[in-house]
C-alpha positions in Angstrom: 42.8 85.7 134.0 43.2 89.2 132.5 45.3 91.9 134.8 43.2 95.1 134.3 44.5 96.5 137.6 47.6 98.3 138.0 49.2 100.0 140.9 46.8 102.5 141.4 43.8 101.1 140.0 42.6 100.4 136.0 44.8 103.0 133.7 45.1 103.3 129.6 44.1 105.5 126.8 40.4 106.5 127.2 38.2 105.0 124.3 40.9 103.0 122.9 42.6 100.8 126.2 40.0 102.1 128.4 36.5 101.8 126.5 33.0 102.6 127.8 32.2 98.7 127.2 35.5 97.4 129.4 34.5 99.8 131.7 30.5 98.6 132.0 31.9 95.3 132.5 34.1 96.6 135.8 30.7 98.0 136.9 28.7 95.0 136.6 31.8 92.6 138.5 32.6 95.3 140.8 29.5 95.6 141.7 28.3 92.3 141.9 31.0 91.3 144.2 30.2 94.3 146.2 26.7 93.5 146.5 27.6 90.0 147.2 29.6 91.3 150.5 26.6 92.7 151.6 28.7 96.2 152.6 27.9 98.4 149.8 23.7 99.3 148.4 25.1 102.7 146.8 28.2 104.0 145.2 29.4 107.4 144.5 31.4 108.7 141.6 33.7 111.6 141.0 36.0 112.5 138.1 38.9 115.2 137.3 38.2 117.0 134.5 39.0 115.3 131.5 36.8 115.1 128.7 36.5 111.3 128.4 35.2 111.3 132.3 31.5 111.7 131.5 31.6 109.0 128.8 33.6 106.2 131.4 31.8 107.5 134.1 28.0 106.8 132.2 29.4 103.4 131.2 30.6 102.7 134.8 27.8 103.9 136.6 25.7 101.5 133.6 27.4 99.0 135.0 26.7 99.2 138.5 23.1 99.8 138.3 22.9 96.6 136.0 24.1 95.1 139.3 22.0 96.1 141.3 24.1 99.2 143.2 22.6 103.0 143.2 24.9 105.6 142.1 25.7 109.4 143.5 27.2 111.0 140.8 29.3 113.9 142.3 30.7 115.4 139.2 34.0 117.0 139.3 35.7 116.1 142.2 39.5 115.1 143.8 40.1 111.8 145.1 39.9 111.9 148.8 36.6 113.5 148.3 35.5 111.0 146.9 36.6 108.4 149.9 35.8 111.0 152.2 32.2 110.7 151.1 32.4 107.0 151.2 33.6 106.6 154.4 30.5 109.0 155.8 27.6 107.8 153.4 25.6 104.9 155.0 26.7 101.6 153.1 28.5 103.7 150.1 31.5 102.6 148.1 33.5 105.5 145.9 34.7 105.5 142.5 37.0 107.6 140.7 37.5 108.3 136.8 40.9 109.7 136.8 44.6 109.2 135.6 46.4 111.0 138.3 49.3 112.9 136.9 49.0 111.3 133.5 48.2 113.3 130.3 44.4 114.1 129.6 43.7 111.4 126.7 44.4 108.8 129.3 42.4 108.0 131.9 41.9 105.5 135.1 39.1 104.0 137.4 40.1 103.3 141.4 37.9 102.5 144.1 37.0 102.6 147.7 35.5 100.7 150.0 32.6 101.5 152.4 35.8 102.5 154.8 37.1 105.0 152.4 40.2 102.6 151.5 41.7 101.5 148.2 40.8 98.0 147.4 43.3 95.3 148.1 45.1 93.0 145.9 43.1 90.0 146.5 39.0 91.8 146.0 40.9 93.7 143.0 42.3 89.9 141.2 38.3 89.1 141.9 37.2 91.8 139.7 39.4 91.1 137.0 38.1 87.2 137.4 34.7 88.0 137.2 35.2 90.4 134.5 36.5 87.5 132.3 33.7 85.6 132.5 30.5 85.0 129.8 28.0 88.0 130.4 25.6 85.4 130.5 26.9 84.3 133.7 26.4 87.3 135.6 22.5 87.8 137.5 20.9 90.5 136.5 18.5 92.1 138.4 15.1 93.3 137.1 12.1 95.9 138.3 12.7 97.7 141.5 16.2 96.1 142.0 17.9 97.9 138.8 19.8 100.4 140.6 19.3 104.1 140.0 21.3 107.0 139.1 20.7 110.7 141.1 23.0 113.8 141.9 24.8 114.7 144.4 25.6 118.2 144.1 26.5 118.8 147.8 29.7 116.5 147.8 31.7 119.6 147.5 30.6 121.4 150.4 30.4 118.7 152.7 34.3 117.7 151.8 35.0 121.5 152.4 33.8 121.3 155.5 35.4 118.4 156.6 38.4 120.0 155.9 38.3 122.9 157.8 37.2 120.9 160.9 40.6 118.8 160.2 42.8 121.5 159.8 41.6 124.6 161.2 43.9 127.5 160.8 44.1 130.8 159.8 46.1 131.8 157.4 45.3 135.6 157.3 48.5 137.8 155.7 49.8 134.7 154.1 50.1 135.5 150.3 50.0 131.7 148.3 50.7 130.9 144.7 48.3 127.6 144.3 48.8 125.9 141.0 45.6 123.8 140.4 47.3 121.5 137.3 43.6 122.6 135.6 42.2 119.2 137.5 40.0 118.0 140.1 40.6 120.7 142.5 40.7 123.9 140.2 37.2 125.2 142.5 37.5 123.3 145.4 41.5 124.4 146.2 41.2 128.0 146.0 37.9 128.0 147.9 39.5 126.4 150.9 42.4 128.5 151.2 40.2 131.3 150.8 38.0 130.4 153.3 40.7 129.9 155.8 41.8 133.4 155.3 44.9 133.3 152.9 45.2 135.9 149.6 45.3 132.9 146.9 46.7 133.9 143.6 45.6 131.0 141.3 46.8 129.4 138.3 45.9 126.7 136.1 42.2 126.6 137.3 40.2 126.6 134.0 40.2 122.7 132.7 38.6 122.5 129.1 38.9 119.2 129.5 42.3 118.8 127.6 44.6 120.7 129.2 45.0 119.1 132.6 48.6 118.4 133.7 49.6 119.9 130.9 52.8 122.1 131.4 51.6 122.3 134.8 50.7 121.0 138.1 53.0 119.0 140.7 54.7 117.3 138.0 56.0 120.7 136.1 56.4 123.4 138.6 58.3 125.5 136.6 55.3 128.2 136.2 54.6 127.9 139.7 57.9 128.8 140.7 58.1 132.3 138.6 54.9 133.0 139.7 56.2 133.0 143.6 59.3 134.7 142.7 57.0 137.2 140.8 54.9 137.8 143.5 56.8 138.0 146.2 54.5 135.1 147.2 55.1 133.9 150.7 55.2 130.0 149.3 53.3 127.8 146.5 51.5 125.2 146.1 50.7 122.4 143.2 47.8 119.4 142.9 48.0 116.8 140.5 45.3 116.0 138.2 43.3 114.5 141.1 44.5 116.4 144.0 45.7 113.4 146.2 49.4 114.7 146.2 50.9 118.3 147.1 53.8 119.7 146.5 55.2 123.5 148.0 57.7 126.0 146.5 59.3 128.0 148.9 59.7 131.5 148.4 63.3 131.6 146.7 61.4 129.1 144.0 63.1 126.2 145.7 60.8 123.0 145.3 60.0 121.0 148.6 59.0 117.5 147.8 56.8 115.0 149.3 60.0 113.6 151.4 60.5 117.1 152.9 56.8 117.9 153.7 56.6 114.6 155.4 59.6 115.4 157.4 58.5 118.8 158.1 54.6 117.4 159.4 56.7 114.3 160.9 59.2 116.2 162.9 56.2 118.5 164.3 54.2 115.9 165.3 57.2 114.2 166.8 57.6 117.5 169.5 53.8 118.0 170.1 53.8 114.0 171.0 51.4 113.2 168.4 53.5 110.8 166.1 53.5 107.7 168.1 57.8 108.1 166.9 57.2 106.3 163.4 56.3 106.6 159.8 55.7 105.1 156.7 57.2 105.5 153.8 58.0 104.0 150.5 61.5 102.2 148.9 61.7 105.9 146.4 61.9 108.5 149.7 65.7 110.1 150.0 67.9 108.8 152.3 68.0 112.1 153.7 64.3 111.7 154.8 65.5 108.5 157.0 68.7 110.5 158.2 66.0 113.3 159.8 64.0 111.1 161.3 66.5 108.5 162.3 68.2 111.6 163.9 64.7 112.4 165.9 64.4 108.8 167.3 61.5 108.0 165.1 61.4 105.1 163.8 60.7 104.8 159.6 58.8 101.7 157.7 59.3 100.9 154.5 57.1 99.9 151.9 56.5 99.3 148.3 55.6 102.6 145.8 51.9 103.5 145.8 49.7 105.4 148.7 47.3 102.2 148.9 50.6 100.0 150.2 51.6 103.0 152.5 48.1 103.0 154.3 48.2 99.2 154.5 51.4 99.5 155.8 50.2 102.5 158.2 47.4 100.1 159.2 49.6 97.4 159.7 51.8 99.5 162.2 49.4 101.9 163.2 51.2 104.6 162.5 50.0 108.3 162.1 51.7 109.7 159.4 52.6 108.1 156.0 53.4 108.8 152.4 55.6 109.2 149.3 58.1 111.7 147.7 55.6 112.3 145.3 53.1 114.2 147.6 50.4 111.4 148.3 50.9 112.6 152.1 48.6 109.9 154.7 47.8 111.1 157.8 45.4 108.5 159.3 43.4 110.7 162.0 42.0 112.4 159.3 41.7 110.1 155.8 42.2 106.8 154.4 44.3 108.2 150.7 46.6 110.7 150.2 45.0 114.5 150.1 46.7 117.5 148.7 44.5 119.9 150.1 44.4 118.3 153.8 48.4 118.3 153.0 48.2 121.7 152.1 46.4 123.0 155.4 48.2 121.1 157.6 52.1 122.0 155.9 50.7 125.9 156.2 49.4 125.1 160.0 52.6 124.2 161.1 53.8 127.6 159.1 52.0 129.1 161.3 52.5 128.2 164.8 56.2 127.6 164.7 56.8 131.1 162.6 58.9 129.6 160.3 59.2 129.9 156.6 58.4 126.7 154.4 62.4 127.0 153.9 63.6 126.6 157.3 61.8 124.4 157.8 62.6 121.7 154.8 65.9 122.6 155.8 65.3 120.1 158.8 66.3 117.1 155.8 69.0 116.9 153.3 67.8 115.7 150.3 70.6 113.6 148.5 70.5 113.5 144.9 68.7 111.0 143.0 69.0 110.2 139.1 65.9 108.8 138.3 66.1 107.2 134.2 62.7 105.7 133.1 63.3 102.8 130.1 61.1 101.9 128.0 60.5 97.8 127.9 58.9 95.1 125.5 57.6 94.1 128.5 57.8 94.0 132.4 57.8 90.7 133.3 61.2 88.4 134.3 63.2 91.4 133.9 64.5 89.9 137.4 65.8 86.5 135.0 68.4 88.9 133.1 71.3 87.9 134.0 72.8 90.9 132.6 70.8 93.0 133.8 71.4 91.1 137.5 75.4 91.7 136.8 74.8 95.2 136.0 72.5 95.5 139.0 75.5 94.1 140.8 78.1 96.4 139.7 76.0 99.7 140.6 75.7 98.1 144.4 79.2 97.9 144.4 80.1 101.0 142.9 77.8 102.4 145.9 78.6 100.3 148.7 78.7 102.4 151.9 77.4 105.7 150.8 74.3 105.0 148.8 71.8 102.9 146.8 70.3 101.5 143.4 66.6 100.7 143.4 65.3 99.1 140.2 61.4 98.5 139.9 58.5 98.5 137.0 56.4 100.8 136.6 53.2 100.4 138.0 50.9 101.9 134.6 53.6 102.4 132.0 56.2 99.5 130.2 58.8 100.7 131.9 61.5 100.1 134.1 62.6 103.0 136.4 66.4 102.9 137.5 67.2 105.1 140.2 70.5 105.9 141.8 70.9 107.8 145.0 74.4 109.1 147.2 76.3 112.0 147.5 78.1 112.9 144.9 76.1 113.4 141.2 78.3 112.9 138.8 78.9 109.2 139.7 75.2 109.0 140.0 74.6 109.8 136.4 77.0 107.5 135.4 76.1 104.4 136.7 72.6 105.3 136.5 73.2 105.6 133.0 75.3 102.8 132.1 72.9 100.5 133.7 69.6 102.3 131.7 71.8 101.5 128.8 72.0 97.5 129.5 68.0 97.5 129.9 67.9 98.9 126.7 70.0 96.3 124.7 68.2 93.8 126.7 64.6 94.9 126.6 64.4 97.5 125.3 61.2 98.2 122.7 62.1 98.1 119.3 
């Protein structure tokens, strides 16, 4: 069996890894299945804004009208709109044409159940199984049971909606930077804030299709951060490609991660008695994220990277709040995947009614340093069968026994290996972190 899914979903280089007749065939399997479970008659479709997302997303929604399923196409759209709309829809499944973060010439397919949740491991390996197998093997329907294709052009509003009811608040006299990383939510963002009463100055909110993430975005905030120092701005605020993660500013330009934000939503929950004293969170958040919380009495989970683990560890749990350093912030009252504009709402709600500034308020968690080194590798597999890679492993715990921590893991859509090395004191970090990237290299490293 082929593995086409990674951590978050299907991911390569549009019309070269990722080709409109791959991606027909995960409409036809995906859709059989689906059809198969009986759950799901229609499925909706959203994209960010890359060029290649009409082409996948003709081929995809080819695919699941040649099983049998009816499509919504809802155009431009960010992620948890797109489960948002599949958890309210009457027997609708989602689909998203997106690459996250990644550069605009790739690009990605995830889906969602009729729940609104990520697909799990086991329904994903039987899409990948059924993909494998002769077209000839598939049935076909014919007449009146060919699925058909319409518009839905009021996605956006009814998301917007929905998110005011979730996190009403009103933000009048509060001046935000929002950077928009020219994606999914470049109308849909500013809107929002808008609408809840804040002055939005906005950048990077004119996608042409190749210029999303580029230089911009939750993964380069450097724009966004002389832009609130410009401005005077009272914070800012950054989307990925997709707008399922959030990141702030505060306003010295100081950047408050995904760890902070969830202490900061965690903590406030914790003193209005609506956090059930636990969280999720994944094996990358800082030890000073555990330190706050640990400090509070509330009790933290861990889990494996990606949001869909997170919710499935949430679920597990049943916890309330959930999510990773990167910004895919979980808060289950509300949604079933992470949500940078529900993030966004929420983080400036809690502005509001304590009266604190975004930097007070991260201040709540000291974030130890981290060097994260990414290594390119031949390949990801037995890496774990290196023995000297396991010595060198071995040496870095020791070197950090008592004040800190090594995590070594692939990537989840990339050949790589990500070393990261976390404690107090830098320096050392870099070191070791170093040293040990250096041994992956000789050992795996691509040629």
């Amino acid at each position: 069996m082929t593995r086409y899914f990674g951590t978050d979903g299907i991911r390569g280089i549009a019309n070269q890894e990722l080709t409109p007749e791959l991606v027909f065939r995960l409409g036809l399997a995906a859709g059989t299945l689906l059809k198969l479970q009986g759950k799901i008659r229609y499925m909706v479709i959203g994209m960010d804004s890359r060029r290649s997302g009409p082409m996948l997303g003709a081929a995809l929604a080819a695919g699941l009208c040649s099983a049998g399923i009816n499509v919504y196409e809802a155009g431009m759209m960010p992620t948890p709109a797109i489960s948002f709309l599949a958890r309210t829809m009457e027997d609708c499944g989602g689909a998203v044409i997106s690459a996250s973060h990644n550069p605009a010439r790739d690009n990605g397919i995830k889906f969602f159940s009729h729940e609104g949740c990520k697909l799990d491991d086991a329904m994903e390996a039987a899409i990948e199984d059924l993909m494998d197998q002769p077209m000839a093997s598939y049935r076909r329907p014919v007449g009146e049971e060919v699925g058909w294709i319409k518009a839905l052009p009021e996605g956006g509003d009814r998301y917007a909606r929905y998110l005011h009811e979730k996190a009403p608040c009103d933000l009048k006299g509060m001046v935000i930077v929002l950077d928009c990383a020219n994606g999914a939510a470049s109308e849909l963002g500013p809107r929002v804030l808008r609408e809840a009463g804040a002055q939005v100055i906005s950048l990077h909110d004119m996608p042409d299709g190749c210029n999303i993430n580029d230089q911009c975005g939750s993964t380069h905030l450097e724009s966004l951060q002389q832009t609130v120092l410009h401005y005077q701005a009272d914070l800012g605020l950054a989307f990925d490609g997709d707008a399922d993660r959030l990141l702030a500013v505060d306003s010295r330009g100081q950047v408050v991660d995904g760890d902070q934000i969830l202490v900061i939503l965690g903590l406030y929950m914790h003193e209005i008695g609506k956090l059930d004293d636990q969280v999720v969170v994944t094996v990358m958040s800082n030890l000073g994220l555990r330190k706050a919380f640990q400090a509070a009495g509330v009790r933290v989970h861990e889990t494996r990277v990606g949001d869909r683990y997170v919710f499935e560890k949430m679920v597990e749990t049943k916890s309330w709040l959930g999510g990773e350093q990167s910004g895919h912030i979980i808060l289950t009252r509300h949604g079933t995947t992470g949500d940078g504009i529900l993030t966004a709402l929420h983080l400036l709600y809690v502005i509001q009614q304590t009266g604190k500034t975004l930097e007070a308020l991260a201040s709540q968690m000291v974030r130890y340093p981290q060097v994260l080194i990414n290594v390119p590798v031949r390949s990801k597999e037995g890496w774990q069968d290196n023995a000297r890679i396991r010595e060198g492993c071995e040496a870095v715990e020791a070197a950090l026994a008592g004040y800190g921590r090594l995590l070594l893991r692939p990537s989840g859509t990339e050949p790589l290996l990500r070393v990261m090395v976390e404690g107090p004191e830098l320096p050392e970090l870099e070191i070791l972190a170093c040293q040990l990237a250096e041994l992956i290299r000789q050992e795996l490293g691509q040629e």
